[in-house]
C-alpha positions in Angstrom: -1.2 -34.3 39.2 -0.7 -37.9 37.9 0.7 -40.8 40.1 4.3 -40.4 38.6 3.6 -36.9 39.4 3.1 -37.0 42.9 6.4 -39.6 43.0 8.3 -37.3 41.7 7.3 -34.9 44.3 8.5 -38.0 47.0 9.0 -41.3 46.1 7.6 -43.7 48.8 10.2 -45.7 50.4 9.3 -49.5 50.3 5.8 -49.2 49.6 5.1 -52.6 48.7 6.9 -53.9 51.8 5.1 -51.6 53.9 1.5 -52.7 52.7 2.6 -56.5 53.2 3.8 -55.5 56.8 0.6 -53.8 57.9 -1.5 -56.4 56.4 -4.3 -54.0 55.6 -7.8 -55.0 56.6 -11.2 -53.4 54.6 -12.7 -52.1 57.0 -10.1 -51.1 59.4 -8.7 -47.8 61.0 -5.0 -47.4 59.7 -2.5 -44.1 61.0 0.0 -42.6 58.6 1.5 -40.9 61.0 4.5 -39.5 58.3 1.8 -38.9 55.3 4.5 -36.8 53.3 3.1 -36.8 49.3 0.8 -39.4 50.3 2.7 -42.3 48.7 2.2 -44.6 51.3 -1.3 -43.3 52.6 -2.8 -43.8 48.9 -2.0 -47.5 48.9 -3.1 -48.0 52.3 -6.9 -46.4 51.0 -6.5 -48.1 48.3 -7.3 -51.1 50.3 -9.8 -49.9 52.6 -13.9 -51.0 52.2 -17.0 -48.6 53.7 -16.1 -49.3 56.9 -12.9 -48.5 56.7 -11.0 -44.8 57.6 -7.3 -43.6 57.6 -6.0 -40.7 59.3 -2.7 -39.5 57.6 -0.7 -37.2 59.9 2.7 -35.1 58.9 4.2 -31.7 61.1 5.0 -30.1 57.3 1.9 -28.4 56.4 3.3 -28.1 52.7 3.3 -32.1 52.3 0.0 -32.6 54.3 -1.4 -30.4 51.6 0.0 -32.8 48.4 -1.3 -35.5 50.6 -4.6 -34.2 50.8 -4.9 -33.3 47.0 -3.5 -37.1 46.0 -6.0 -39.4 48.7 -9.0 -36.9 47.0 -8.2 -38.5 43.6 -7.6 -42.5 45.2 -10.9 -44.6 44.0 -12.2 -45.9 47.1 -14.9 -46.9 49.2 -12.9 -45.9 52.6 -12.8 -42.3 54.3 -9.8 -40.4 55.0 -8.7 -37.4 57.5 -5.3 -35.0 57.2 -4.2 -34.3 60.3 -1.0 -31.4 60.9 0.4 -32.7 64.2 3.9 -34.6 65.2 4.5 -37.4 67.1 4.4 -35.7 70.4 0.9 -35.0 69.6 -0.3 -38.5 68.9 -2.7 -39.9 70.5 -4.7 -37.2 71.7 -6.3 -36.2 68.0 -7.3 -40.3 67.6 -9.2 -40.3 70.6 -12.1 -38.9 68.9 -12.3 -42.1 67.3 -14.3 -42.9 70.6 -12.4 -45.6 71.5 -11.7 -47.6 67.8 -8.4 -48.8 68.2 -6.1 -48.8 65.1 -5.5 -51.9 63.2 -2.7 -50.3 61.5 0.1 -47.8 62.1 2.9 -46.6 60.1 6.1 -44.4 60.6 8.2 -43.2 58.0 11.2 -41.5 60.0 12.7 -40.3 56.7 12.7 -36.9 54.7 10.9 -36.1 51.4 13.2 -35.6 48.5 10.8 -32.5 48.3 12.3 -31.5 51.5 15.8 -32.4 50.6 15.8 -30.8 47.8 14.2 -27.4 48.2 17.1 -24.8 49.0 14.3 -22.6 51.0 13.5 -25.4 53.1 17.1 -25.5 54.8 17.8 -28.9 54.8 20.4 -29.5 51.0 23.7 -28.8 51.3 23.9 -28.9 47.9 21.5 -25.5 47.3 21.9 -22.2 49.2 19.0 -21.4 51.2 18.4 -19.9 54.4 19.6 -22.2 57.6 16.0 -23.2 58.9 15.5 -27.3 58.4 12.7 -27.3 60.5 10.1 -29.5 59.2 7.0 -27.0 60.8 8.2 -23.8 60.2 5.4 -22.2 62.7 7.3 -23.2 65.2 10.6 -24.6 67.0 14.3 -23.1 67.1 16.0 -23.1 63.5 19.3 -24.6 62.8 20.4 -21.0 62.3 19.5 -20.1 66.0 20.2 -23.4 67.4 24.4 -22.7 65.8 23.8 -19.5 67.4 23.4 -20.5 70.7 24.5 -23.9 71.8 28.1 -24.1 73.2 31.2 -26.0 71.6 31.1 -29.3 73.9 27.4 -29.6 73.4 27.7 -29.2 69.3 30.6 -32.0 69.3 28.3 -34.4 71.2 25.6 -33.5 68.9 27.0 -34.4 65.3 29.0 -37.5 67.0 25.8 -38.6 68.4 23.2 -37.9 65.4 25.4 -37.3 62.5 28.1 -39.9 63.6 30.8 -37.6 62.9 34.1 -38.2 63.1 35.6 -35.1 62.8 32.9 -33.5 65.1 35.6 -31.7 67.1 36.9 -29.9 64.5 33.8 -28.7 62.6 32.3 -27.7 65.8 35.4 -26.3 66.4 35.5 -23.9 62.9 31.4 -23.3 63.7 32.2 -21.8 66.4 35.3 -19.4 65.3 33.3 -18.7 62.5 30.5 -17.4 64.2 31.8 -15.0 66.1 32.7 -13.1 62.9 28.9 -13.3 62.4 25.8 -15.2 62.4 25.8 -18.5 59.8 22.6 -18.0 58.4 22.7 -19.9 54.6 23.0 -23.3 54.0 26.0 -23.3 51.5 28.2 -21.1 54.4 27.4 -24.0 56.8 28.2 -26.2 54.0 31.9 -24.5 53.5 32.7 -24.8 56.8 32.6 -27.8 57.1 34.2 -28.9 54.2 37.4 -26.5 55.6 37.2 -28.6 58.9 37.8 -31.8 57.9 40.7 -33.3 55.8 41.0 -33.2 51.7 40.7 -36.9 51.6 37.1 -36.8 53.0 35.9 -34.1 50.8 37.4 -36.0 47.4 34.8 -39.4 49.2 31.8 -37.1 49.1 30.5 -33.8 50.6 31.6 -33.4 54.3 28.9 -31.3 55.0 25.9 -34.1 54.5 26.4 -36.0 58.6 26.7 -32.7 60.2 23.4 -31.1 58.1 21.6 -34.8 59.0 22.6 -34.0 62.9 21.0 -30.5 62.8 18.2 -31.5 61.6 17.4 -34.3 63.8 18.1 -32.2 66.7 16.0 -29.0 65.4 13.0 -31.4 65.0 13.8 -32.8 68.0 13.1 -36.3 66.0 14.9 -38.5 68.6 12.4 -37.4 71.5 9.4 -37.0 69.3 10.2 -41.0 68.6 10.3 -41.7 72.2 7.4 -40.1 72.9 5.4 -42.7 70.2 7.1 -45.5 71.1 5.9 -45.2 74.7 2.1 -44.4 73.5 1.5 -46.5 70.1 1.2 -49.5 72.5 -2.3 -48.3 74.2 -3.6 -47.5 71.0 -3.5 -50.4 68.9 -6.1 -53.3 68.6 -5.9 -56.5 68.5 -4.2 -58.1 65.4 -3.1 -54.5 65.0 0.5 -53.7 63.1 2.9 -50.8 63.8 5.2 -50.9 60.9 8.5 -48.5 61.4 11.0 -47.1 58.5 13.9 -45.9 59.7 16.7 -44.3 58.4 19.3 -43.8 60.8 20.7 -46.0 63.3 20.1 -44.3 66.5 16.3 -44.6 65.4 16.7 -48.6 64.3 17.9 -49.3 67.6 15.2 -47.4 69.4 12.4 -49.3 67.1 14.1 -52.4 67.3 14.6 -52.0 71.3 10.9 -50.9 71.8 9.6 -53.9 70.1 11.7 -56.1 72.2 9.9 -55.0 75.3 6.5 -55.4 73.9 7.2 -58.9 73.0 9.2 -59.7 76.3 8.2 -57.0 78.8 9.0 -59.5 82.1 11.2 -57.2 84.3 12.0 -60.3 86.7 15.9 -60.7 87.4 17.0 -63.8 84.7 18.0 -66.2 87.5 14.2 -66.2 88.5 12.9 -70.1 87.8 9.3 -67.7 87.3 7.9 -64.4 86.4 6.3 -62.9 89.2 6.3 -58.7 87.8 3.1 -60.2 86.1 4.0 -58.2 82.8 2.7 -60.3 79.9 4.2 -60.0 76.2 2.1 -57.5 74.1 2.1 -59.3 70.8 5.1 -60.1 68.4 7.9 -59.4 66.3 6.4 -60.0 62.7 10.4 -59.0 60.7 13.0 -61.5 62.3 15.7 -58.9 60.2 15.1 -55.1 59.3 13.3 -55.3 55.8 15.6 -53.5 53.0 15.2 -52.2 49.8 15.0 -54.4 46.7 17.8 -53.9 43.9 15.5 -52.4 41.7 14.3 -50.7 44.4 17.8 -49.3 45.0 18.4 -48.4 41.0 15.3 -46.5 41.1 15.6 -44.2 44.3 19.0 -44.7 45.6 18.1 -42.9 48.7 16.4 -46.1 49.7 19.6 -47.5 50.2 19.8 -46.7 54.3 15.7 -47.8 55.1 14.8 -50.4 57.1 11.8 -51.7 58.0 10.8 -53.3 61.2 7.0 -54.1 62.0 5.1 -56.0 65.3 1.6 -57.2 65.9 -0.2 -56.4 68.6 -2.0 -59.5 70.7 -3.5 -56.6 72.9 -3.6 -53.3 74.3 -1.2 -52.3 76.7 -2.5 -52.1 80.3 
């Protein structure tokens, strides 16, 4: 499989950008922790010397094996480890690093258009498949059994909160009548009843069904919590100099990068009125992007599903205490 090959398969989402941000060093240890097709993780070995390693991570076992094929075929000097594991996993596998700190770390929050665009996978509205969308399949609660199960109120604050739905009363609303004639187990019946819920207006902007089929799948991969959970730990593990470069797609998640690298920089928990710090909490590096990074024009005429990235990265002075 050629380069163009492997883009096809998922084209890297501001790949360029990305290697600027993490300012990759030759012989330092860099985390892919969203390796996908290996778009990202091939330009990031690319770059590495002898001395230098990257571990590229992903929860989809399918992708982490087109990752694996594509960084065997990158010319380099630098060594290279899959790893399947999510977020809520991370640190413990880099430990056996004994200690190396990463100089690099990158999160890509999005999907694969592999993903997207596989009807078995679950997660198109545009292709019947079955109703699964999680991104492990040996594991978790599909979006099949999660409609199942969860009651009305809880669905409505679920595609407002995720899928920033405004007609999430009344597609909840027609999920749940619907149901109880029997269990909504394809993609394209989810897709239907959503497009009866909601006025003809919206369906004549666009499918209706694509901010209530983002919301499932965020909360079947539970991609709000697993992002907590590295947010809290990426701090401990990064060196000195070391850059943690994020890609986000949806708000909810800009706002928790952006918030998180906030704290590192100004972490003092003293009341404002204080004339001096005296919690003793010290800034833990900087905030290298002023303003979330976006996608280029061409960028955007090439892969139009670049158009909602953002890119926010921070360098490390220090590990945390």
């Amino acid at each position: 499989m050629t380069s163009a090959d492997y883009n096809a398969w998922h084209r890297p989402v501001l790949l360029d950008e990305t290697i600027e941000a993490l300012a990759v060093r030759q012989d330092g240890l860099y985390v892919d922790l969203t390796a996908g097709g290996g778009g990202h993780s091939a330009a990031i070995l690319e770059k590495l010397g002898g001395a230098g390693r990257l571990f590229s991570a992903d929860r989809d076992k399918e992708s982490l094996a087109v990752c694996q094929e594509r960084l065997s075929q990158v010319e380099t000097e630098g060594s290279f480890q899959t790893i399947h594991a999510s977020f809520s996993d991370f640190p413990r596998w880099l430990d056996i690093e004994a200690g190396r700190a990463a100089d690099g770390l990158l999160a890509d929050l999005g999907v694969s258009s592999r993903q997207l665009d596989r009807g078995e996978r679950g997660f198109s509205y545009l292709k019947d498949g079955p109703l699964d969308m999680r991104m492990n399949q040996e594991e978790g609660q599909s979006a099949a059994e999660l409609l199942a199960l969860i009651p009305e109120e809880e669905l409505i604050a679920l595609l407002r909160l995720y899928g920033e739905e405004r007609y999430a009363s009344s597609i909840a609303r027609s999920i749940v009548k619907r149901r109880e004639e029997g269990p909504i187990t394809r993609t394209l019946d989810l897709a239907d009843i959503v497009a009866s819920a909601v006025p003809s207006r919206v369906r004549r902007e666009g499918n209706p069904a694509r901010q209530t089929f983002q919301a499932l799948r965020m909360a079947v991969n539970r991609e709000q919590q697993e992002l907590a959970h590295l947010l809290m730990e990426l701090p401990r593990v990064m060196a000195p100099g070391g850059r943690a470069v994020f890609i986000s797609f949806h708000s909810l998640e800009d706002r928790m990068v952006k918030q998180a690298m906030r704290r590192w920089q100004d972490p003092c928990e003293c009341p404002r009125d204080f004339p001096a710090c005296i919690c003793g909490k010290k800034a833990l590096g900087r905030i290298v992007t002023a303003r979330p990074v976006a996608a280029s024009e061409e960028e955007l005429a090439a892969n139009p599903r670049s158009r909602s990235a953002r890119l926010r990265a921070f360098e490390f002075g220090g590990t945390a205490s």
